[in-house]
C-alpha positions as CSV (number, residue, x, y, z in Angstrom):
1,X,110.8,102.4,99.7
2,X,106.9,102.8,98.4
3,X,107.5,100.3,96.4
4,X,108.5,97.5,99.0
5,X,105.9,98.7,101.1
6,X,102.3,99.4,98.9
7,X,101.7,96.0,97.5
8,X,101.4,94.2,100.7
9,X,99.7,97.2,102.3
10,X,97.1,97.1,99.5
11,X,96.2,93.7,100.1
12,X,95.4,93.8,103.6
13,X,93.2,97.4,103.1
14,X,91.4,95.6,100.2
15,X,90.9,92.4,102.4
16,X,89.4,95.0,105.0
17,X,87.5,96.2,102.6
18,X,86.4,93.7,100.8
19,X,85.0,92.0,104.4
20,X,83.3,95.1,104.8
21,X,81.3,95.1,101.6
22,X,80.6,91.7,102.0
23,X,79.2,91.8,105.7
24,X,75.4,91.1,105.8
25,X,75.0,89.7,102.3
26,X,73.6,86.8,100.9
27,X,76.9,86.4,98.2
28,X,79.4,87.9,100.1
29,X,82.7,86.2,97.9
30,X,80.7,88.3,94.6
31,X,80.2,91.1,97.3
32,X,83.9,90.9,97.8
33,X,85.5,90.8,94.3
34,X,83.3,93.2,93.2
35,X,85.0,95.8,95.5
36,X,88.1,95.1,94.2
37,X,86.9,95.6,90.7
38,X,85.7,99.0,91.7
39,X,88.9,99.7,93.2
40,X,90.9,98.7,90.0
41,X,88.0,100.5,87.7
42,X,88.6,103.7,89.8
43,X,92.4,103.7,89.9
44,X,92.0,103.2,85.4
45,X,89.3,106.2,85.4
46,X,91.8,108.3,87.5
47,X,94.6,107.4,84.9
48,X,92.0,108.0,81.7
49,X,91.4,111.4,83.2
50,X,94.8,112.0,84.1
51,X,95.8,111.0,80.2
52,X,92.9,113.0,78.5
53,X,93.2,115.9,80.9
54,X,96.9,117.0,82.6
55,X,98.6,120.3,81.0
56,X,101.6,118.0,80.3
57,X,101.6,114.6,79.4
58,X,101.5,112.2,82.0
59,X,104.5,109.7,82.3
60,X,103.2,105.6,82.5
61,X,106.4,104.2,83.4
62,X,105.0,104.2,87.1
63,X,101.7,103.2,86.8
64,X,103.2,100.1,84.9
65,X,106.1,99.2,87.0
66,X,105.5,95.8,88.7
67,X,104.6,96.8,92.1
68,X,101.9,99.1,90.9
69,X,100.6,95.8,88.5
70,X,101.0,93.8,92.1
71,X,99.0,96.1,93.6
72,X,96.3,96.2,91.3
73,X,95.9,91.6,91.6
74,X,96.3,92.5,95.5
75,X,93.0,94.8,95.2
76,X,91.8,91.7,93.5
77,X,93.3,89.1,95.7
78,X,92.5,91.1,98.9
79,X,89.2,91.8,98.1
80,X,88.2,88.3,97.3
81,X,89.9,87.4,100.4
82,X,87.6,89.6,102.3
83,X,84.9,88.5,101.2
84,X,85.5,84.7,101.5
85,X,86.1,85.4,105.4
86,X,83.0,86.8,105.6
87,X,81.4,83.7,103.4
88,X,83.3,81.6,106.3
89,X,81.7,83.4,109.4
90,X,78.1,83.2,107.9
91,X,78.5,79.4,107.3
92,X,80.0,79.2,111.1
């Protein structure tokens, strides 16, 4: 089921990600979160557009389930994560 299986999988692509932003930079936990704020920002512009937009109305009752609101703190979570590992191997 995608439910089970998208939360944790978007925590470790945003902790991924988030390392990769964060590589090279002098703030790389800021680095980090930020990508995970520009995930979450992208994913709401999506459903704006979708809203303003579709030929029928769009139905929310998805988008606000509870694993689609876990995977929007794992963007967060991961992301952060990401970027403290790479905060970790500069210090090391």
């Amino acid at each position: 089921d995608l439910q089970i299986v998208v939360p944790p999988a978007t925590l470790v692509v945003a902790a991924l990600l988030g390392a990769w932003t964060a590589r090279g930079t002098s703030r790389p936990l800021i680095n980090g979160l930020l990508a995970g704020v520009a995930a979450l920002a992208i994913y709401l512009l999506l459903m704006l557009g979708s809203a303003l937009f579709a030929p029928v109305e769009p139905d929310f009752a998805t988008a606000l389930s509870p694993a689609y609101l876990a995977s929007h703190a794992f963007k967060l979570i991961g992301a952060t994560a990401g970027g403290m590992w790479m905060a970790r191997r500069q210090l090391g």
